[in-house]
VEXKOLKOL-997635 format. One record per residue: residue number from 1; y, x, z of N, C-alpha, C in turn. Coordinates in nm, 2 decimals, always signed. Layout:
% VEXKOLKOL-997635
{pt NUM; {Y; X; Z}; {Y; X; Z}; {Y; X; Z}}
...
This chain:
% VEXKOLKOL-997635
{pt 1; {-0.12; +0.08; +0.00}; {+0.00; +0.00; +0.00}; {+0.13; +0.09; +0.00}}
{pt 2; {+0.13; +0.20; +0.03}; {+0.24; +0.27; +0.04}; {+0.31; +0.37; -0.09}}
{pt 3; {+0.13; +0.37; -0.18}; {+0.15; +0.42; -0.30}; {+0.29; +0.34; -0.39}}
{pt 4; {+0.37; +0.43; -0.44}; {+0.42; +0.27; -0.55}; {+0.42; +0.25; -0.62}}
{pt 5; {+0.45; +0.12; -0.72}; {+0.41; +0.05; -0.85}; {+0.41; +0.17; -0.92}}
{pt 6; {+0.33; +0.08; -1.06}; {+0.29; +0.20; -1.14}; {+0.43; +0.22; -1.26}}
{pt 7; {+0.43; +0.27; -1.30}; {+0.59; +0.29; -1.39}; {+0.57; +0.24; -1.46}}
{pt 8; {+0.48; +0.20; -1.54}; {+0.48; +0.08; -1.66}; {+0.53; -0.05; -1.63}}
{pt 9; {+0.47; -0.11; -1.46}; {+0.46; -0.27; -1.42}; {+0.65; -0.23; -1.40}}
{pt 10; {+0.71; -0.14; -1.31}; {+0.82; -0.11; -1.28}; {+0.93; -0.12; -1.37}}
{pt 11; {+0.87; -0.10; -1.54}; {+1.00; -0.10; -1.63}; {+1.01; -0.22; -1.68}}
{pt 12; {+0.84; -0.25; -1.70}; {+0.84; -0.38; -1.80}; {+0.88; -0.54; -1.70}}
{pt 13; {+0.83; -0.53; -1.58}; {+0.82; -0.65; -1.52}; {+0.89; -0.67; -1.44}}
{pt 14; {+0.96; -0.59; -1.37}; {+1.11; -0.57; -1.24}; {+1.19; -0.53; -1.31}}
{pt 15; {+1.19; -0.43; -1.42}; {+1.28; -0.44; -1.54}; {+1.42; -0.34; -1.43}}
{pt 16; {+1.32; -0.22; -1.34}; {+1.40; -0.17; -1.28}; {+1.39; +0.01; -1.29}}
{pt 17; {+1.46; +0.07; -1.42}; {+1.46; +0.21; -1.44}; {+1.50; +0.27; -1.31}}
{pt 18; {+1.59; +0.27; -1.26}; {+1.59; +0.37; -1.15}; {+1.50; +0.37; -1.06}}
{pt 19; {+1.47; +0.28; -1.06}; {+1.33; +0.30; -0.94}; {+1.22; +0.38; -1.00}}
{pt 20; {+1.21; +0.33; -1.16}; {+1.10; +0.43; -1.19}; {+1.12; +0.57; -1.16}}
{pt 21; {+1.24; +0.62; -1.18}; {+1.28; +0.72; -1.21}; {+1.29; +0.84; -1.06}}
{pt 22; {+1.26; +0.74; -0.95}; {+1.26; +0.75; -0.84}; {+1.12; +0.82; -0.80}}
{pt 23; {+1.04; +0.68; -0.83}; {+0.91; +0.65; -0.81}; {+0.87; +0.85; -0.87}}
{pt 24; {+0.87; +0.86; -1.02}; {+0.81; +0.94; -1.12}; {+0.86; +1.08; -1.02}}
{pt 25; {+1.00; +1.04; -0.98}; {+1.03; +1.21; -0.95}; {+0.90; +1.23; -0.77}}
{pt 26; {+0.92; +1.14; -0.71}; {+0.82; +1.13; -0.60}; {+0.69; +1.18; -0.62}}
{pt 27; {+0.62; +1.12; -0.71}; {+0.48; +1.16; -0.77}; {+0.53; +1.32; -0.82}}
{pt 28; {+0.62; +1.33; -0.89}; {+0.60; +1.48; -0.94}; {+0.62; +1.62; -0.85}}
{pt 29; {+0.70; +1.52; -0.77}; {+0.73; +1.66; -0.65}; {+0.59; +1.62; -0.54}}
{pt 30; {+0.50; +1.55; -0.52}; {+0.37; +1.55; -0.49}; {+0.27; +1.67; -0.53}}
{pt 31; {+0.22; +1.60; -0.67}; {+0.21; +1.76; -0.74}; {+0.23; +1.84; -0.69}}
{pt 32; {+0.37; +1.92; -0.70}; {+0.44; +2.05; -0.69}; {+0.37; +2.06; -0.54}}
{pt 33; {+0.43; +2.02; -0.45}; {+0.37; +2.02; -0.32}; {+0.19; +2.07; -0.35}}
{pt 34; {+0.17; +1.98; -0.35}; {+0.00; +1.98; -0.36}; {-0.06; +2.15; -0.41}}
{pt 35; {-0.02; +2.17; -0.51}; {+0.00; +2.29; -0.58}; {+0.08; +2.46; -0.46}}
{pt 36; {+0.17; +2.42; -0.43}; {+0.18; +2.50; -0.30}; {+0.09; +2.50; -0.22}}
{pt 37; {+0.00; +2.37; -0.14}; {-0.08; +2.39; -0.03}; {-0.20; +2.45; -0.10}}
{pt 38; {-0.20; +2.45; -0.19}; {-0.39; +2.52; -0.26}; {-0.35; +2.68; -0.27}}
{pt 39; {-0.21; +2.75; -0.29}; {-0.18; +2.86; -0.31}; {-0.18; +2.89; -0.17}}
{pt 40; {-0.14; +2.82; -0.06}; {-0.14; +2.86; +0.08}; {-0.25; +2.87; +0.13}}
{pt 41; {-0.34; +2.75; +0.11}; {-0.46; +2.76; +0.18}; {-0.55; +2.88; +0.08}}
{pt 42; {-0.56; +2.90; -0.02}; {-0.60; +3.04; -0.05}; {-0.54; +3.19; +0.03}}
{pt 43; {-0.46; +3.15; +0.11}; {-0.38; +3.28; +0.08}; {-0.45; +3.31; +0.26}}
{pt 44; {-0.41; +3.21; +0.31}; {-0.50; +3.14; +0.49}; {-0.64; +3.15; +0.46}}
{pt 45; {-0.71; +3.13; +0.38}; {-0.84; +3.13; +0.40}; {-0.88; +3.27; +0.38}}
{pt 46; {-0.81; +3.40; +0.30}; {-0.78; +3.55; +0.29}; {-0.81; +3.59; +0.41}}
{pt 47; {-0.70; +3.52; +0.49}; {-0.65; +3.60; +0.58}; {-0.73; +3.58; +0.73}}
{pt 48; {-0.76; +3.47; +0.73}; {-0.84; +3.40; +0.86}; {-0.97; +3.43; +0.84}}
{pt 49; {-1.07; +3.52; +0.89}; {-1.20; +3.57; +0.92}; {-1.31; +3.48; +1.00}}
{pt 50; {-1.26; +3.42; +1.10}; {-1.31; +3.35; +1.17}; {-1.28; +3.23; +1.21}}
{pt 51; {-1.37; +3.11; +1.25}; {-1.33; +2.96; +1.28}; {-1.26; +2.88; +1.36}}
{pt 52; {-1.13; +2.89; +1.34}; {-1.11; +2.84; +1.45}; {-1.02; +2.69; +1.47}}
{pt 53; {-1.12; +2.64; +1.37}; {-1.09; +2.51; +1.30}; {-1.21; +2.39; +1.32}}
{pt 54; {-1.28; +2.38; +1.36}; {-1.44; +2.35; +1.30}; {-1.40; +2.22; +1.30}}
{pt 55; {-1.52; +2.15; +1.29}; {-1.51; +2.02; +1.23}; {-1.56; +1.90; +1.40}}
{pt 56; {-1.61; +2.01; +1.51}; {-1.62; +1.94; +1.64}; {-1.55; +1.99; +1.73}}
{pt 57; {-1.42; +2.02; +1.68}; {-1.30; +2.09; +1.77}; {-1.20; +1.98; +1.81}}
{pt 58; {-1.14; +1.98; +1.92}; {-1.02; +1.90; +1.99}; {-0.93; +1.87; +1.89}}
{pt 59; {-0.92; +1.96; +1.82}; {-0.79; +2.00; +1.68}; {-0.78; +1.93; +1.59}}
{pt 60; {-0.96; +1.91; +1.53}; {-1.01; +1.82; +1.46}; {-0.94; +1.66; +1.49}}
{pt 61; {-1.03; +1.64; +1.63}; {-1.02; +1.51; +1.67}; {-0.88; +1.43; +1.66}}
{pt 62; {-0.81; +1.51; +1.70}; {-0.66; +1.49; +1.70}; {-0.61; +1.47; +1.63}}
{pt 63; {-0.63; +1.54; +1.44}; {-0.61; +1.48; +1.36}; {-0.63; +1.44; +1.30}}
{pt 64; {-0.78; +1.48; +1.28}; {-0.84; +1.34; +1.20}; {-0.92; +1.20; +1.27}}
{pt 65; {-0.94; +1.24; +1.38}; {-1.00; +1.12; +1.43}; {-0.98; +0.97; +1.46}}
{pt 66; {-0.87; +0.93; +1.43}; {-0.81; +0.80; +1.38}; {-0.90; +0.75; +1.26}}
{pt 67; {-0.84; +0.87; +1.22}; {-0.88; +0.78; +1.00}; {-1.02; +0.78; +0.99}}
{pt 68; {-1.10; +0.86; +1.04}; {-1.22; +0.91; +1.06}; {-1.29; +0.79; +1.13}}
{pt 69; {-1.25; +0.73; +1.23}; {-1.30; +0.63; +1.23}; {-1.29; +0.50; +1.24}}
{pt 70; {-1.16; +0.51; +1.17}; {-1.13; +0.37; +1.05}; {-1.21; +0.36; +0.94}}
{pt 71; {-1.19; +0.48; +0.89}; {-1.33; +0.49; +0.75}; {-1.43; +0.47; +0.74}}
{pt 72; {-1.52; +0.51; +0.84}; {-1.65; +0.49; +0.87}; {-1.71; +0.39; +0.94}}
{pt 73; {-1.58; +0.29; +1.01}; {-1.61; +0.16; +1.05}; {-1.65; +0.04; +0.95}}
{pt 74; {-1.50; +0.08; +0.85}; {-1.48; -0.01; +0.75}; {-1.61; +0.00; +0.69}}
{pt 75; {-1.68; +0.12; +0.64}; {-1.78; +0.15; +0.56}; {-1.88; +0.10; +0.60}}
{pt 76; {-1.91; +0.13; +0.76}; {-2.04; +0.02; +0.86}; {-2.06; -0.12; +0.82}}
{pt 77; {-1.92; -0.16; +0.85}; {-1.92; -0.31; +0.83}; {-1.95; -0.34; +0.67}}
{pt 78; {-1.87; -0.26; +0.59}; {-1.90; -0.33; +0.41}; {-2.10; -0.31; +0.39}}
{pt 79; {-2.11; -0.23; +0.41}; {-2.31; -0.16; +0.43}; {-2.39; -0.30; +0.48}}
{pt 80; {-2.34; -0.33; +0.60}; {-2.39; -0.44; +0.69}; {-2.37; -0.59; +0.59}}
{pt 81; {-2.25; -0.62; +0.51}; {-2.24; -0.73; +0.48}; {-2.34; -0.72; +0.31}}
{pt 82; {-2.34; -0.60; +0.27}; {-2.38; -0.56; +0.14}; {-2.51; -0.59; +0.18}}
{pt 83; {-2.60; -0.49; +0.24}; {-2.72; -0.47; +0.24}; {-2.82; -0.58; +0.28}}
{pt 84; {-2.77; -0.64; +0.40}; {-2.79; -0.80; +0.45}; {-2.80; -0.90; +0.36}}
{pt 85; {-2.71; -0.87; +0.23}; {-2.71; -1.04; +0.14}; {-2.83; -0.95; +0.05}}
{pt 86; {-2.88; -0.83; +0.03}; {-2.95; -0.76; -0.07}; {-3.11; -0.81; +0.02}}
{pt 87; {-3.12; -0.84; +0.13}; {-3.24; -0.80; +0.20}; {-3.29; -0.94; +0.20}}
{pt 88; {-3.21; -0.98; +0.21}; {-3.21; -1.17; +0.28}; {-3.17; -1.29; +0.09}}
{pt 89; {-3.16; -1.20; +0.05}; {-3.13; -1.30; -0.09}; {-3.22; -1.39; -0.10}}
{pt 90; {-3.37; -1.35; -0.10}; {-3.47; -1.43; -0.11}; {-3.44; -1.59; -0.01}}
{pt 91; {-3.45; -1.58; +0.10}; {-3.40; -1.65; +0.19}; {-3.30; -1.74; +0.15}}
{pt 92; {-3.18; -1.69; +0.15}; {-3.08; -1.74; +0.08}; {-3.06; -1.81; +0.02}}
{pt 93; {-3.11; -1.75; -0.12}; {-3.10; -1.84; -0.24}; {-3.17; -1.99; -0.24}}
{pt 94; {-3.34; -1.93; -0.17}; {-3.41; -2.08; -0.14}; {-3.35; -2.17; -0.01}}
{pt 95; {-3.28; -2.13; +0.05}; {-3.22; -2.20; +0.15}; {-3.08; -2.28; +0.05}}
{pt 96; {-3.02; -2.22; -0.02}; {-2.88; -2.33; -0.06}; {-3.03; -2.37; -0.22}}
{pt 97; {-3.10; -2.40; -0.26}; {-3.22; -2.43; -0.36}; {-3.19; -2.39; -0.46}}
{pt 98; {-3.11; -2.22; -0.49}; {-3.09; -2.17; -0.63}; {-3.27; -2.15; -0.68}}
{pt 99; {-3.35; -2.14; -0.61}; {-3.52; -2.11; -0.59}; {-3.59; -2.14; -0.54}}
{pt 100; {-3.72; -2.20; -0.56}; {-3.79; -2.26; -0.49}; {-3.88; -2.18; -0.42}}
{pt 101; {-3.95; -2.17; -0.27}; {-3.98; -2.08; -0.17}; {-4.07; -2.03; -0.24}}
{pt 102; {-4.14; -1.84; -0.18}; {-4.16; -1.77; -0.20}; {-4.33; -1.82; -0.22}}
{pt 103; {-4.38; -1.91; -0.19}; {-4.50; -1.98; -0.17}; {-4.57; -1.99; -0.33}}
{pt 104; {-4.42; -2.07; -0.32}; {-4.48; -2.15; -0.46}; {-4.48; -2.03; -0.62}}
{pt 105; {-4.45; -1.90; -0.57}; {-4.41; -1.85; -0.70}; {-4.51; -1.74; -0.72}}
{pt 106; {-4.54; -1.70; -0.80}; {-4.60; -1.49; -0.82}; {-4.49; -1.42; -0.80}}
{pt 107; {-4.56; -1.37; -0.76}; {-4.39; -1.22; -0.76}; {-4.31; -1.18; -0.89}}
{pt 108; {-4.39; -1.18; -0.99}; {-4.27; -1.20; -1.12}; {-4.21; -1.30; -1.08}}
{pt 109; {-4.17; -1.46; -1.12}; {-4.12; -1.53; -1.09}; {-3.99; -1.55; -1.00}}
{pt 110; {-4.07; -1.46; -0.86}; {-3.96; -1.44; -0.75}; {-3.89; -1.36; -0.81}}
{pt 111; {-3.93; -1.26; -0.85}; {-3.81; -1.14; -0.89}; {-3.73; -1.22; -0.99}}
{pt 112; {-3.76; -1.25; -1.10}; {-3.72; -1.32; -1.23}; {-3.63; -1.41; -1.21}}
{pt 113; {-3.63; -1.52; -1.09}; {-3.54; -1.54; -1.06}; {-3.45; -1.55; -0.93}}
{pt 114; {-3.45; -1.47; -0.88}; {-3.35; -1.43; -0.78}; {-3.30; -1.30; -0.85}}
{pt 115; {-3.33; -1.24; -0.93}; {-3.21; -1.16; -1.04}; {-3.14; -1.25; -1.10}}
{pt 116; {-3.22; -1.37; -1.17}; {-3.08; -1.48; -1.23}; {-3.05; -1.52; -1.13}}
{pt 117; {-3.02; -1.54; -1.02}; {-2.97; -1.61; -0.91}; {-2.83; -1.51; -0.92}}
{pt 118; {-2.88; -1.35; -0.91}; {-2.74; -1.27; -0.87}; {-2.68; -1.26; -1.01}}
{pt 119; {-2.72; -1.23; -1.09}; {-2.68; -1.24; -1.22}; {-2.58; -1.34; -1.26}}
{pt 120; {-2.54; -1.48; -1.25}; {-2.50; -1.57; -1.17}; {-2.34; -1.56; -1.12}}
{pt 121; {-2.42; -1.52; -1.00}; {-2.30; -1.44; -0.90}; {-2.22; -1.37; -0.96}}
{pt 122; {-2.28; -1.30; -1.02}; {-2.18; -1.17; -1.09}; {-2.09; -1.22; -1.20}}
{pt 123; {-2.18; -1.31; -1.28}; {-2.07; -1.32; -1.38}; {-2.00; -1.44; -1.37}}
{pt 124; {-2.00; -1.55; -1.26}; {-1.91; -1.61; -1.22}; {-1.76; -1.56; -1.12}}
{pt 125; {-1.79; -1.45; -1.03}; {-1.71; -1.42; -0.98}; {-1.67; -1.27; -0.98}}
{pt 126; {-1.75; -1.17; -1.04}; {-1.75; -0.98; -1.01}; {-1.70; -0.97; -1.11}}
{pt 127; {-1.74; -1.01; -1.22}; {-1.70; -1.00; -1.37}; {-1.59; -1.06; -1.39}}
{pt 128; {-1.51; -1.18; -1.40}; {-1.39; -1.22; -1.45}; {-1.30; -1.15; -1.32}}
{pt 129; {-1.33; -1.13; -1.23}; {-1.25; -1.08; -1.11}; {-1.23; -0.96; -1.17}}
{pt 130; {-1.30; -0.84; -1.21}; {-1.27; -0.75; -1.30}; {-1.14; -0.72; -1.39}}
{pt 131; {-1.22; -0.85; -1.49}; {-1.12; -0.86; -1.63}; {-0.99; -0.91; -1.60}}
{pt 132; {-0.99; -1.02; -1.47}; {-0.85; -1.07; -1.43}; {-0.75; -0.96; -1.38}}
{pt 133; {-0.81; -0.88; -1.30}; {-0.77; -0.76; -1.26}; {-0.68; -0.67; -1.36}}
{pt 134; {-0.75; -0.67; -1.43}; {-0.74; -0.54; -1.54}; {-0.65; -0.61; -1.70}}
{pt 135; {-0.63; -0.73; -1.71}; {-0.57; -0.79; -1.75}; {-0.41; -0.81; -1.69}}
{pt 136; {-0.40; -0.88; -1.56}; {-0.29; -0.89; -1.50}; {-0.21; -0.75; -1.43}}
{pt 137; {-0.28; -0.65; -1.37}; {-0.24; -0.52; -1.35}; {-0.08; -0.51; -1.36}}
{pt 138; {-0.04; -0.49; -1.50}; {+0.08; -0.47; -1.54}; {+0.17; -0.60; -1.51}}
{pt 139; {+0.13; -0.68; -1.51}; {+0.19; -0.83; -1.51}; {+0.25; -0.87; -1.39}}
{pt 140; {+0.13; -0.89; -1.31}; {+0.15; -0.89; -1.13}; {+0.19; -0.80; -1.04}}
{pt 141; {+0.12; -0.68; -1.07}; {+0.19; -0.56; -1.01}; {+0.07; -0.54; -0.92}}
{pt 142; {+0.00; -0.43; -0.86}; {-0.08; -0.35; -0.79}; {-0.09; -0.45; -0.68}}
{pt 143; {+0.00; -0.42; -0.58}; {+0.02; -0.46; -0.45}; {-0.01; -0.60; -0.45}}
{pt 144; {+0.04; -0.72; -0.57}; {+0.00; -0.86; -0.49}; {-0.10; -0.88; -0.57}}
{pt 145; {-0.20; -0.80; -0.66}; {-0.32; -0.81; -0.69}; {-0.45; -0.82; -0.55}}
């Protein structure tokens, strides 16, 4: 969210040059920056022989340990919601009657269709959510996408 608009949505659809111009110099002095810390930390990693950085140091914690585990929360919980509807589809699907129970079928069948079941899924809402996405981009703008 802090990123900002992309300079195409900024000229064509806010119809606001200076801000691009704003925006463009921000990203390019990013770069330049970025480009100094890779010449620095070459020049630090020369010079420093030993660790006194690690990755289970107080140092660490302090500053990365916030985002660290924000990240890996967020990532527990998407795994948990992902993997759950992957394990349990079967269930599922015959529970709202996209399929009829596992009883009645051979295992081809099951598979055959509880793929068309996700299959489905996908291209009623993963797929035009895509194209709507990638369609509107410029139009709407990043952020209220």
């Amino acid at each position: 969210m802090k990123m900002p608009e992309t300079a195409r949505y900024t000229t064509l659809v806010a119809n606001n040059e200076k801000q691009v111009r704003e925006d463009m110099s921000k990203v390019l002095a990013e770069f330049k920056q970025l480009e100094e810390v890779k010449v620095e930390k070459v020049r630090v990693i020369a010079e420093v022989s030993g660790d006194k950085f690690g990755l289970f140091t107080p140092e660490f914690l302090k500053r990365h340990g916030l985002h660290l585990l924000a990240t890996t929360s967020t990532w527990f919980l998407l795994d948990i919601a992902y993997y759950s509807q992957n394990l349990f589809q079967k269930d599922i699907f015959t529970g709202i009657h996209w399929i009829p129970p596992a009883a009645t079928m051979n295992a081809i069948h099951e598979v055959f269709k509880g793929a068309r079941a996700q299959t489905i899924i996908a291209l009623c809402g993963t797929v035009p959510g895509y194209w709507v996405t990638v369609a509107l981009i410029d139009k709407i703008g990043r952020k209220k996408i």
